[in-house]
Structure formats: C-alpha cells, structure tokens
C-alpha positions as a Python dict, from the first residue, in 0.01 Angstrom:
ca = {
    (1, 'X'): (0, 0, 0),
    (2, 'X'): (137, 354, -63),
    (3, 'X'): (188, 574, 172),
    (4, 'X'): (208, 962, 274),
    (5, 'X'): (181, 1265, 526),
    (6, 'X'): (-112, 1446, 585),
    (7, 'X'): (-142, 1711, 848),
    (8, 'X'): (-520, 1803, 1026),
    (9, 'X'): (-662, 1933, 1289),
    (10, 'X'): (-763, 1837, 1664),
    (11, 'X'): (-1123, 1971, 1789),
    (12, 'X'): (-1270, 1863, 2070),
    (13, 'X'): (-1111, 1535, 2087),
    (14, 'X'): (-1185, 1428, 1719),
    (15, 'X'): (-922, 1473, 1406),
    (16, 'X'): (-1085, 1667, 1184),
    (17, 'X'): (-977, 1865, 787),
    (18, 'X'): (-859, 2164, 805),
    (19, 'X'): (-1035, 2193, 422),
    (20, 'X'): (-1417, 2119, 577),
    (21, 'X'): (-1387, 2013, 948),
    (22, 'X'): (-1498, 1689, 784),
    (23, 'X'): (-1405, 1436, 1049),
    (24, 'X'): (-1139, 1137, 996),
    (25, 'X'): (-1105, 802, 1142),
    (26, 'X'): (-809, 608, 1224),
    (27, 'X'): (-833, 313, 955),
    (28, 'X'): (-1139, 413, 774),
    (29, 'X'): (-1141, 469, 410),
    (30, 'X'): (-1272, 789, 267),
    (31, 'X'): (-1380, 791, -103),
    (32, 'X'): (-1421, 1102, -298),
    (33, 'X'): (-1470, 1161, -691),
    (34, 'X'): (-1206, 1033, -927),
    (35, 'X'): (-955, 1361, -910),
    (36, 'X'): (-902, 1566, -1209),
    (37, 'X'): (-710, 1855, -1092),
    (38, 'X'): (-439, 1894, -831),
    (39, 'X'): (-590, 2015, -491),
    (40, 'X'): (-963, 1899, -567),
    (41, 'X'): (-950, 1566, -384),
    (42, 'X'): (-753, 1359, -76),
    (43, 'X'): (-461, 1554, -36),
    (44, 'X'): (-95, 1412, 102),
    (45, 'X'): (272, 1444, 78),
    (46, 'X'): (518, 1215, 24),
    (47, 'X'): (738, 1358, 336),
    (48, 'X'): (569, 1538, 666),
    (49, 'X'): (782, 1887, 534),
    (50, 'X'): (605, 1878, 234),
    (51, 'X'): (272, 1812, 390),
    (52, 'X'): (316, 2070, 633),
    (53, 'X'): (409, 2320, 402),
    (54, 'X'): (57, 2280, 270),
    (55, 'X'): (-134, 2239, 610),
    (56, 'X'): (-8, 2333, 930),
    (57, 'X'): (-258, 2117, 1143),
    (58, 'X'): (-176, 2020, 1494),
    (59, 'X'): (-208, 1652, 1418),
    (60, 'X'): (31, 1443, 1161),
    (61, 'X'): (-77, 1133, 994),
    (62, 'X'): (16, 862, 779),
    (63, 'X'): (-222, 786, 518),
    (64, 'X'): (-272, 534, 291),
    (65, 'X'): (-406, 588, -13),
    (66, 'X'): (-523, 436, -342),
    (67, 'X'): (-753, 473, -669),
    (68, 'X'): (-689, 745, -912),
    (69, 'X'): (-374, 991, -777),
    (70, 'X'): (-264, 1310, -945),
    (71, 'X'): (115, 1344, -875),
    (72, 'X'): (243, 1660, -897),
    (73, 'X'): (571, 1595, -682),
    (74, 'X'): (523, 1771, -361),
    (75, 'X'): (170, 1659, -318),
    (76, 'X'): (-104, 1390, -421),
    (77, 'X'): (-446, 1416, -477),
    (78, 'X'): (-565, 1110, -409),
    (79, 'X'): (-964, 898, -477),
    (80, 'X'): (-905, 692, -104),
    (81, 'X'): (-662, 738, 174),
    (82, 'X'): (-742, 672, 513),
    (83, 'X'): (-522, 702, 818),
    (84, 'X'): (-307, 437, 907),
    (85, 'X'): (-114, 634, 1201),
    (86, 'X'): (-191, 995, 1371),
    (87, 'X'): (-11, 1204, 1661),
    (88, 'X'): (-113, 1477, 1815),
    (89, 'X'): (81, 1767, 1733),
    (90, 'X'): (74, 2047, 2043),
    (91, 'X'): (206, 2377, 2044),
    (92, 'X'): (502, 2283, 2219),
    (93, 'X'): (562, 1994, 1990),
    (94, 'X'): (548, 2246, 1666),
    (95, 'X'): (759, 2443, 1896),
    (96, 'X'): (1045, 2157, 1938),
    (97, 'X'): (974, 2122, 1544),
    (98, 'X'): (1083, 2418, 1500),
    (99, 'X'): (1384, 2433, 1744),
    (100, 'X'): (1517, 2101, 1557),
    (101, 'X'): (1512, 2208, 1236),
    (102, 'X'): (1609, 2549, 1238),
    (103, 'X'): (1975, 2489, 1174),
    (104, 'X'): (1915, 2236, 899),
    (105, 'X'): (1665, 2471, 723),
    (106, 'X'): (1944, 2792, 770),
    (107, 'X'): (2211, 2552, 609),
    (108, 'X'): (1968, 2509, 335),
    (109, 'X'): (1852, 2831, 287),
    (110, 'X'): (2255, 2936, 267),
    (111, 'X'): (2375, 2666, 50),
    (112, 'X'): (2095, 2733, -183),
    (113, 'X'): (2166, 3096, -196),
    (114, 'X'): (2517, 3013, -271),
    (115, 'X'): (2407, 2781, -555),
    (116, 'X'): (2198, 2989, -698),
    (117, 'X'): (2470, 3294, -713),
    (118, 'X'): (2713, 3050, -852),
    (119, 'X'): (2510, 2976, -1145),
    (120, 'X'): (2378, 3355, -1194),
    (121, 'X'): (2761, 3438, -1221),
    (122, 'X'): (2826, 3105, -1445),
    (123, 'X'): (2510, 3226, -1663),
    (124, 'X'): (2655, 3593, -1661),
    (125, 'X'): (3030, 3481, -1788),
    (126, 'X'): (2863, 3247, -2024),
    (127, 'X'): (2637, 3534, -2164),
    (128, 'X'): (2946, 3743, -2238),
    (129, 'X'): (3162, 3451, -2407),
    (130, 'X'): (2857, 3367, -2644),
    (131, 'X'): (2851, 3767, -2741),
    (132, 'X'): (3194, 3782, -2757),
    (133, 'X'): (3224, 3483, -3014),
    (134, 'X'): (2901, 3534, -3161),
    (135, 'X'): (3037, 3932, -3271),
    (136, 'X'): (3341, 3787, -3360),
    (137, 'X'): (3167, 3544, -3605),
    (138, 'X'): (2934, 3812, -3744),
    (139, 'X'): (3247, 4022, -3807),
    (140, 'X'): (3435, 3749, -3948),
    (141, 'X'): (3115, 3674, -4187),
    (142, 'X'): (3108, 4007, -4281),
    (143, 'X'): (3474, 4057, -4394),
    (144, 'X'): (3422, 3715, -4571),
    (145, 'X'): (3141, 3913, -4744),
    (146, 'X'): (3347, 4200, -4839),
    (147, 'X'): (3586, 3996, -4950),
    (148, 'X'): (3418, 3748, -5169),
    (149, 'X'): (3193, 4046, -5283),
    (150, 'X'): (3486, 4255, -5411),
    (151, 'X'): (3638, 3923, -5582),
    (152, 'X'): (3371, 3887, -5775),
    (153, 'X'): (3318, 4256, -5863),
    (154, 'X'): (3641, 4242, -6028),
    (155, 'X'): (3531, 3959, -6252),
    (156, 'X'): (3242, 4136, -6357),
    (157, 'X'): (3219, 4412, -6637),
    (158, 'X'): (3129, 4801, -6454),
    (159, 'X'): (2860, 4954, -6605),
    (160, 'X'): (2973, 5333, -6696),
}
C-alpha cells in the first residue's frame, strides 16, 4: 500500500480537515470523486515537510491511499486514503519542530543561496563569451562578405 503525510486538525477530541472540518477516522477509508485537478480531492505528501508546508494542522498522519492519484511531486491528490497512524501535534511539539530544524533549514537556505549565485555568475560569464564569439563570427562573416563580394566585382564588367 502507498503511503504519505497528511497534516489536520484536533477539535474537541476528534481529528478533523482543516479543508471542511470533515471528520477522519483512524483506519477508515474515505472515497471522494475520481480527481481531475491537483488540490480537488484527498490531499498528502510524500514527506511530513512537504505536507506541512501545505497544512499546518496540529495533528500528523500517515495515510494510505489508493484509486486514481494526481502526482504533482510535492503533493497527491488522491480517490481513497485513510489514516493508518496519527499524533497529536501540540504547540510545544510544533515548537520543538521548530527548534530542531532550524539549523538544517538555515544551512539550506545558505547553500541554496550560494548555488543559486554561482550559477547567476556562471550564466553571466557564459552570456558574455557567447557575445563575444558570436560578434566575432558576425564580423568574421562580414569581412568574408566584403571579400568574396569585391572578388567577384572584379570579374564582372562596370557599367559606366
């Protein structure tokens, strides 16, 4: 069976969607129409960062899920899923979340940033060497012209 994340709500002792309130049971499948856009359906992630970039719930589940599934990378959209497991997700837990993965996230953030200026200044030099050759070319092309035009202008009668 496939599996994902899927972050809801607690109310008043029940796990609930943060979509509808709709509530969810532990092992109970839900059904809804065959999906045929992203979003409109069961929605999951394949990791719980993903899933809680989409819903910040205080509870986290793993779901299983089956039927029709739109994959879009970062999230399914999914015709069953029920819950297989589900935790309760305080305040202070989000907190600790937090806490633990600040430094990883920071490292990210910075060796993305890095990345991405490397390549802006790889794109940038690699810009200026294709103008570079490509005037070169077009000047070479258009001395060639001269050239072969003048050659054959002397091979041809003037008109006075």
């Amino acid at each position: 069976m496939k599996t994902g994340w899927k972050f809801l709500d607690w109310n008043n002792g029940k796990i609930v969607s943060r979509h509808d309130c709709s509530p969810w049971t532990i092992g109970k499948w839900r059904e809804v129409p065959k999906p045929t856009q992203t979003c409109v359906g069961l929605n999951c992630s394949r990791t719980p960062d993903d899933a809680h970039n989409y819903v910040s719930g205080n509870v986290v589940a793993i779901v299983e899920y089956k039927g029709s599934v739109i994959d879009t990378g970062d999230k399914l959209t999914c015709q069953y899923m029920r819950i297989k497991k589900a935790w309760h997700f305080p305040a202070s837990a989000e907190k600790a979340y937090q806490e633990a993965t600040a430094p990883a996230w920071k490292a990210y953030q910075e060796a993305a940033n890095a990345a991405w200026k490397a390549y802006q200044e790889a794109a940038t030099a690699a810009w200026k060497a294709y103008r570079e050759a490509a005037t070169a070319a077009l000047k070479a092309y258009q001395e060639a012209m001269t050239t072969a035009l003048e050659k054959i202008l002397r091979t041809c009668e003037r008109v006075r």
